[in-house]
VEXLUMDREN-836126 format. One record per residue (C-alpha): residue number from 1; residue in one letter; x, y, z. Coordinates in Angstrom, 1 decimal. Layout:
<rs>
 pos code     xx     yy     zz
 NUM    A      X      Y      Z
...
</rs>
This chain:
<rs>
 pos code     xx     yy     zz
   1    X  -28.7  -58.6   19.1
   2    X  -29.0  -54.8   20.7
   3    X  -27.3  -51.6   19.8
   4    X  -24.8  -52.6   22.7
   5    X  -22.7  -54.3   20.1
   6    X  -21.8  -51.3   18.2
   7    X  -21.2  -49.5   21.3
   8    X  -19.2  -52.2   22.7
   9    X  -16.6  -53.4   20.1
  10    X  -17.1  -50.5   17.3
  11    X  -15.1  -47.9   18.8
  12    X  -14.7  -44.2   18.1
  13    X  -16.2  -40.8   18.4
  14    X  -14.7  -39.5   14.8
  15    X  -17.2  -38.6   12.1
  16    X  -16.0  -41.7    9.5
  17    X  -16.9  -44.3   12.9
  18    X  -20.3  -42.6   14.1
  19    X  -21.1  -42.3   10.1
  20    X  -20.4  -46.2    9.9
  21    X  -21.9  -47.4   12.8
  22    X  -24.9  -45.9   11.8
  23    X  -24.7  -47.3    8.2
  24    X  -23.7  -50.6    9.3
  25    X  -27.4  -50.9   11.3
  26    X  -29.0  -49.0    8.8
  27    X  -27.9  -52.3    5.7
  28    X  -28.4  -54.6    8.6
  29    X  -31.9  -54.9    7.5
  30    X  -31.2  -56.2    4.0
  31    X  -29.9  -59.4    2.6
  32    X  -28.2  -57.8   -0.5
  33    X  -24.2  -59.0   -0.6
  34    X  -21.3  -56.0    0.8
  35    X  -18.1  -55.0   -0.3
  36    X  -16.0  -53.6    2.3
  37    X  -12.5  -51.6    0.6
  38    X   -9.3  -50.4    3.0
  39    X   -6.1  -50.7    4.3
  40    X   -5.4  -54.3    6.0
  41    X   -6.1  -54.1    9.7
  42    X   -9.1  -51.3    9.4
  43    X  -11.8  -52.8   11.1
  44    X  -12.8  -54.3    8.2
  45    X  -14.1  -57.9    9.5
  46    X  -15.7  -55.7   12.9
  47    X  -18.3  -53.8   10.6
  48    X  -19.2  -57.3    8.8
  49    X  -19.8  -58.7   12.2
  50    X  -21.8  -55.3   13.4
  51    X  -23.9  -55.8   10.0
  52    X  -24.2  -59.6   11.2
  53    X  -25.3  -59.1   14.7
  54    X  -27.5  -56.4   13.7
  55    X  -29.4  -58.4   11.0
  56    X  -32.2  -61.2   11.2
  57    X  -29.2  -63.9   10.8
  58    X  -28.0  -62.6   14.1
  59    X  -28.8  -66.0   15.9
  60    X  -27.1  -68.1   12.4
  61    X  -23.3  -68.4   11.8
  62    X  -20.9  -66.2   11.0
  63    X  -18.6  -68.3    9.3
  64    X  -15.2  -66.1    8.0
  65    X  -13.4  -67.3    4.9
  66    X   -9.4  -66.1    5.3
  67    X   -7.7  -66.9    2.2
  68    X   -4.7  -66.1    2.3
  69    X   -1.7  -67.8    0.2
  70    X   -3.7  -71.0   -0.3
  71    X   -3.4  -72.6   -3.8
  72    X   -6.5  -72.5   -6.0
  73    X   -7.7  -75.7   -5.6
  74    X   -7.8  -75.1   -1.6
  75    X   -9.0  -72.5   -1.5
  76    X  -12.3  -73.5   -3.5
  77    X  -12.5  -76.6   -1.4
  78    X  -12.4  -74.8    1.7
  79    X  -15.1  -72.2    0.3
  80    X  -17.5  -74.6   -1.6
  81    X  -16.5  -77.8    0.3
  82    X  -15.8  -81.0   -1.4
  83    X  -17.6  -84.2   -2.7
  84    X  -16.4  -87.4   -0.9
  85    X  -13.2  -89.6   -2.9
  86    X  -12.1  -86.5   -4.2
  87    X   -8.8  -85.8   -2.4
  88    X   -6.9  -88.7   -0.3
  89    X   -6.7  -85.7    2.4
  90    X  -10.4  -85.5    2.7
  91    X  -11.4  -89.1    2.2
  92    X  -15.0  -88.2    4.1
  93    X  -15.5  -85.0    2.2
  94    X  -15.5  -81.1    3.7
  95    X  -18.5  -78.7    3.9
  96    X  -17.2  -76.0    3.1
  97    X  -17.5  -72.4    4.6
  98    X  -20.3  -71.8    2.0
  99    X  -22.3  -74.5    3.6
 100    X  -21.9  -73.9    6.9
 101    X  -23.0  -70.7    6.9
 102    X  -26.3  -71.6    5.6
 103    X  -28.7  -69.0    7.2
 104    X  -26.2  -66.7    8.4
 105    X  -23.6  -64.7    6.5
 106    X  -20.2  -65.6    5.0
 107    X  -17.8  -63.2    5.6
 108    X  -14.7  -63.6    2.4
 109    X  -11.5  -61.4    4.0
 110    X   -9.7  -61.0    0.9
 111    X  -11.8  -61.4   -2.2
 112    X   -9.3  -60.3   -4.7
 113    X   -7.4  -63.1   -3.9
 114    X   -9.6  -65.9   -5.3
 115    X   -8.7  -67.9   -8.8
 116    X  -10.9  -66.8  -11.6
 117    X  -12.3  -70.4  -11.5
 118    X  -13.9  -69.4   -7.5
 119    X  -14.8  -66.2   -8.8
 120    X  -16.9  -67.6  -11.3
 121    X  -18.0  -70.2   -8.6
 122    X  -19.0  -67.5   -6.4
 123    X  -20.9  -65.2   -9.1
 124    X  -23.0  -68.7  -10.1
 125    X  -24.0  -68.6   -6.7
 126    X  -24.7  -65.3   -6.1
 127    X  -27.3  -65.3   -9.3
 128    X  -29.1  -69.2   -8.4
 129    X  -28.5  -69.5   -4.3
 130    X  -27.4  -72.6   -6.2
 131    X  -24.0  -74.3   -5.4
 132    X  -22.0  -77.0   -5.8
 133    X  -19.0  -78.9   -3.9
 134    X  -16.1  -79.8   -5.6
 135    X  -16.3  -82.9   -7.5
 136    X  -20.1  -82.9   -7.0
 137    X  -22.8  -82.9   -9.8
 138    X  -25.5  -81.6   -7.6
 139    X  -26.4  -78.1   -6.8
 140    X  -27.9  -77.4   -3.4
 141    X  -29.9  -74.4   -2.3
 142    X  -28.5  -72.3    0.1
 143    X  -29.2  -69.4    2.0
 144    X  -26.4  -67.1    3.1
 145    X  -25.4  -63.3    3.0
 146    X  -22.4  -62.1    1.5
 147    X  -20.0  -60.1    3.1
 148    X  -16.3  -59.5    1.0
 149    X  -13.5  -57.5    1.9
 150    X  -10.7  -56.7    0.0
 151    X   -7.5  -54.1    0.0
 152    X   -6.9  -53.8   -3.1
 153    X   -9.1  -51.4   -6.0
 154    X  -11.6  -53.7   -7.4
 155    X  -12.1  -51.9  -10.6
 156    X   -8.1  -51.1  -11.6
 157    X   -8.5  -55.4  -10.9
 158    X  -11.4  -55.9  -13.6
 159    X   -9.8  -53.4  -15.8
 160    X   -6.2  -55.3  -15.9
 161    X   -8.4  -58.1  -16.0
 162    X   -7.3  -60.1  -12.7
 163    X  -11.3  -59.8  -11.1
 164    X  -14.4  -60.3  -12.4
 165    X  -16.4  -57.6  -13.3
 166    X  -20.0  -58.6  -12.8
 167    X  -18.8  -60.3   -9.5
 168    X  -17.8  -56.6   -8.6
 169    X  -20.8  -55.2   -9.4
 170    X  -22.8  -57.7   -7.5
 171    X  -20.5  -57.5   -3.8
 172    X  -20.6  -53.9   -4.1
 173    X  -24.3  -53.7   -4.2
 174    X  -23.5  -52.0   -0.5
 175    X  -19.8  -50.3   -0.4
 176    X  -18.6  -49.6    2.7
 177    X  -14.9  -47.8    2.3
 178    X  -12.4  -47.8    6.1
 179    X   -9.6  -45.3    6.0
 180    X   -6.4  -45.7    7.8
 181    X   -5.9  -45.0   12.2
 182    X   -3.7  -42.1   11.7
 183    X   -6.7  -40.3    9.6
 184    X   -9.0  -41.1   12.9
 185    X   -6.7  -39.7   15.4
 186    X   -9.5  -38.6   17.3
 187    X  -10.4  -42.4   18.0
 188    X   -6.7  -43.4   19.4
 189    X   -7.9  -42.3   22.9
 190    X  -11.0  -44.5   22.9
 191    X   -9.3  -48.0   21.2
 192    X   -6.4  -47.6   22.8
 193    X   -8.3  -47.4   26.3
 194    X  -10.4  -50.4   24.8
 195    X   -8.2  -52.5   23.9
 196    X   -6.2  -52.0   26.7
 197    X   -9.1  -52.8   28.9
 198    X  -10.1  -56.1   26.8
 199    X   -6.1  -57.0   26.7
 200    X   -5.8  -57.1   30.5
 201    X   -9.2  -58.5   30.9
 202    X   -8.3  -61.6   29.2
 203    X   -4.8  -61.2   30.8
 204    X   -6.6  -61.5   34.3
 205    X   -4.8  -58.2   35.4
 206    X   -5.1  -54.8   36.7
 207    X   -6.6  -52.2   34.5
 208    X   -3.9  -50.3   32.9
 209    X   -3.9  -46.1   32.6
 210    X   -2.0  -44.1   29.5
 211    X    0.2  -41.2   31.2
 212    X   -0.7  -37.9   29.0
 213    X    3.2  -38.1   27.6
 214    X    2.8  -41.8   26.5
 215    X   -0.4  -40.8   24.7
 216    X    0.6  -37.8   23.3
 217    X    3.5  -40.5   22.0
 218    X    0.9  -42.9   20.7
 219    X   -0.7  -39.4   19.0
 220    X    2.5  -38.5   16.9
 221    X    2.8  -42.2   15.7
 222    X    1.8  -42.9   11.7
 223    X    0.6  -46.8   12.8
 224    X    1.2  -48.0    8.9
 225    X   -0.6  -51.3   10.3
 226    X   -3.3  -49.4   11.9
 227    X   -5.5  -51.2   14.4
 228    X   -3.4  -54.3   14.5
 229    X   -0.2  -52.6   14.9
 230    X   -2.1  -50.4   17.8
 231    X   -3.2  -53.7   19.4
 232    X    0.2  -55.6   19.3
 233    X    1.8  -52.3   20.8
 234    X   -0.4  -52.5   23.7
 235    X   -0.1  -56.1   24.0
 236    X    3.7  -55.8   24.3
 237    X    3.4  -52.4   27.0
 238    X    1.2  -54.7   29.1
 239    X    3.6  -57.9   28.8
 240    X    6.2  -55.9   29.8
 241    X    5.5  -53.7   32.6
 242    X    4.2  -54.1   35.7
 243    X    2.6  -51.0   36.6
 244    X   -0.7  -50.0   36.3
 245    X    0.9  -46.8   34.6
 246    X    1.9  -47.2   31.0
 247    X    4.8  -45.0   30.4
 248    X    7.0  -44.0   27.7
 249    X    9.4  -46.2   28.4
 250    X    6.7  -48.8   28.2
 251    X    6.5  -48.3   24.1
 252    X   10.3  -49.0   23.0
 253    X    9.7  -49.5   19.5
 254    X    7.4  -46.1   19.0
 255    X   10.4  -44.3   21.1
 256    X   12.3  -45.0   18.9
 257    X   10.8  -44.4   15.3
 258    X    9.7  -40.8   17.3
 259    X   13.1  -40.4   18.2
 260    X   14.2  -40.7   14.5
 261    X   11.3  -38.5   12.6
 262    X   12.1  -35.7   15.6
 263    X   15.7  -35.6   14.0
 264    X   14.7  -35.7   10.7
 265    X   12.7  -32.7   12.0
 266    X   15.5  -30.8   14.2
 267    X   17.5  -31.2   11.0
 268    X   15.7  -29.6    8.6
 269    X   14.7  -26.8   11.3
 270    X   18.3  -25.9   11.3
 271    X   18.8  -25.1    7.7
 272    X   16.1  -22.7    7.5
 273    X   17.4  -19.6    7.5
 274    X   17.1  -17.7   10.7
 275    X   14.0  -15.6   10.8
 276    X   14.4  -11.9   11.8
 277    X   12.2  -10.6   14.8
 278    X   11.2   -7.2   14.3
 279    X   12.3   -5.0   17.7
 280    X    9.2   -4.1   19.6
 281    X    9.6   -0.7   21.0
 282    X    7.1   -1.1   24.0
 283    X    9.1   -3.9   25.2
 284    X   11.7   -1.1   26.2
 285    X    9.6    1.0   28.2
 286    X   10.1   -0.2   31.9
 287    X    8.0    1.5   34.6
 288    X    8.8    0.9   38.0
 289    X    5.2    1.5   39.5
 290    X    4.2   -1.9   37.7
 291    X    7.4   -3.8   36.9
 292    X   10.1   -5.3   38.7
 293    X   13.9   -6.2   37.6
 294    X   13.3   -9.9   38.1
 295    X    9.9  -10.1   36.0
 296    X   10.1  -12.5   33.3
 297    X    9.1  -11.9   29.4
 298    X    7.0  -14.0   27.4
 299    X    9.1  -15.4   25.8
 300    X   11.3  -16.6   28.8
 301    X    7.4  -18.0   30.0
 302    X    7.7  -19.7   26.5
 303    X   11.2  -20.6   26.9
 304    X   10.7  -22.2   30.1
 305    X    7.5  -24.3   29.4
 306    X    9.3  -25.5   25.8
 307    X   11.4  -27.0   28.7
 308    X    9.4  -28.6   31.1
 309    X    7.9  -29.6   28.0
 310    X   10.4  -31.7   26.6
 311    X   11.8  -32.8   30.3
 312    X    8.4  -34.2   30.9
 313    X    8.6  -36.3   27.0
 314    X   12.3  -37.2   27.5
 315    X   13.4  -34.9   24.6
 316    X   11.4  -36.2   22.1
 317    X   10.1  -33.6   19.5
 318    X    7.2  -34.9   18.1
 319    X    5.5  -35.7   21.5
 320    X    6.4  -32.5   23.1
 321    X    5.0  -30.5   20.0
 322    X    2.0  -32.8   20.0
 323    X    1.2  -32.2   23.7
 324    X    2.1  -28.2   23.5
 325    X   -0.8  -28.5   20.3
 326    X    2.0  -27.3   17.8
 327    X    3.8  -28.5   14.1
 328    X    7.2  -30.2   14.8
 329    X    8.4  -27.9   13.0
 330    X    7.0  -25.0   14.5
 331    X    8.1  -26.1   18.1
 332    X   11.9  -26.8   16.3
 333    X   11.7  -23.0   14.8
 334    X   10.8  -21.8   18.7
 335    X   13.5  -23.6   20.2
 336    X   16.1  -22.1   17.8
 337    X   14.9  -18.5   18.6
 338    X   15.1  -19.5   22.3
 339    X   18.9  -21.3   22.3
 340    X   17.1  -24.8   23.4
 341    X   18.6  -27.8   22.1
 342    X   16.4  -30.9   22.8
 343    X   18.3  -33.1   25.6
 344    X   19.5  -36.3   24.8
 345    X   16.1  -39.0   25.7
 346    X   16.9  -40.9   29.2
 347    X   15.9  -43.7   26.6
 348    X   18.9  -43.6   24.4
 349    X   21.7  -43.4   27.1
 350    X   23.7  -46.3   27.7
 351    X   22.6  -48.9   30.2
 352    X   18.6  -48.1   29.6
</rs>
């Protein structure tokens, strides 16, 4: 598989994404297992299927193991597979994910979630290539990479003694580590145009555009469930609306948590005590050769831009300060010294 992969479905321009891409191509070579560590909804899965297409198993399975809330005995049946007669559900016997990614690479999502029984399954395997299905006496070779994921920190696991430590040590012979979207802010831009793309490509619709107020709004945002949370946000804006134009009012839910944190923000701005401006002199000095009666200050320049400003955002704080390249609370502190009181958002009036 080519480079156009990475470039096509790893996304980003920050240091951590141009780091990993080139790490993920670099281990692509080897066979040794990977531990990949972060925040659910990081990527995590995309840079074992980078490694994947990358490697010489490109053209074998990729076979993902998601286990989540499945009871132990499921969970090892799904990922070892299971001998026939064993369970009245499976009278025929399963593969198992193990198994069917013979050749290729099996890629475990949540690692930390496994019984101590499957994590002593998968540590046999990892030292004999040897495995078993459940309710089977025979091992059988098989030939499979290792990648596993996990949120959680592996060694405060071993140390409280809910993971296997050698198991650790052997996933983690590569470590990648993802951080969280609001610590690549300088990605949003790039997967947010993406995924919009991909969304309305699949959708069958126009190409939709971000308006600079609605991505200064998708700027100021925390996104606790990173690239998922960006993903179902633009899902919802292009279900929604019509336009070819996303808008603010096209991200209701964001407005709204903005709209809170810039009031939390206006709030504390007011019980700072008022700063005192010292009295330039020069500022005095009028001169009719070069100034008029009618000529305005810089701070009435200020003053008026912190208004189109925050007519152009609908009121909101946080976008206007993050499109004016300013703290919250440093765009709050101007607006007191000026007498501007953010309007109320078009958003929040009755009837919207």
């Amino acid at each position: 598989m080519s480079s156009n992969f990475v470039v096509q479905y790893f996304v980003g321009e920050s240091d951590w994404a141009d780091r990993t891409r080139r790490r993920a191509v670099q281990v692509s070579t080897y066979s040794y297992p990977v531990l990949i560590s972060g925040a659910s909804g990081t990527g995590k899965e995309l840079i074992a299927r980078v490694i994947h297409a990358h490697s010489r198993r490109s053209g074998q399975p990729f076979v993902p193991f998601h286990n989540v809330n499945l009871p132990a005995v499921l969970a090892a049946a799904q990922l070892f597979g299971q001998a026939p007669g064993v369970s009245r559900l499976a009278k025929a016997g399963t593969l198992g994910c193990l198994r069917a990614a013979h050749g290729g690479t099996l890629y475990i999502a949540e690692v930390a979630n496994l019984d101590s029984a499957t994590q002593e399954a998968l540590l046999d395997y990892l030292r004999s290539r040897q495995t078993r299905r459940v309710g089977e006496a025979d091992a059988t070779t098989i030939d499979v990479r290792i990648i596993a994921a996990t949120d959680r920190d592996l060694v405060r696991e071993c140390r409280e003694g809910r993971f296997n430590t050698e198991l650790m040590y052997r996933l983690k012979a590569i470590a990648f580590q993802t951080i969280r979207l609001c610590e690549r802010s300088s990605d949003l831009l790039s997967l947010a145009s993406h995924m919009l793309a991909r969304i309305t490509l699949e959708a069958g619709l126009a190409e939709r555009q971000l308006t600079p107020a609605a991505l200064a709004l998708l700027q100021s945002h925390d996104w606790p469930g990173n690239l998922d949370e960006l993903e179902e946000v633009l899902e919802y804006a292009v279900a929604q609306s019509s336009d070819t134009v996303l808008d603010l009012i096209d991200f209701p839910t964001l407005l709204d948590a903005a709209q809170r944190r810039a009031e939390v923000a206006w709030a504390e701005a007011t019980e700072i005590e008022e700063l005192s401006v010292p009295v330039n002199f020069w500022e005095s000095i009028r001169s009719p050769r070069t100034l008029t009666a009618d000529w305005p200050t810089l701070s009435q320049v200020e003053a008026e831009h912190i208004r189109a400003t925050l007519q152009e955002c609908d009121g909101n704080l946080l976008i206007a300060a993050e499109m004016l390249g300013i703290k919250p609370d440093r765009l709050a502190a101007k607006m007191l010294a000026c007498g501007i009181r953010p309007p109320v958002p078009r958003w929040s009036m009755p009837g919207r």
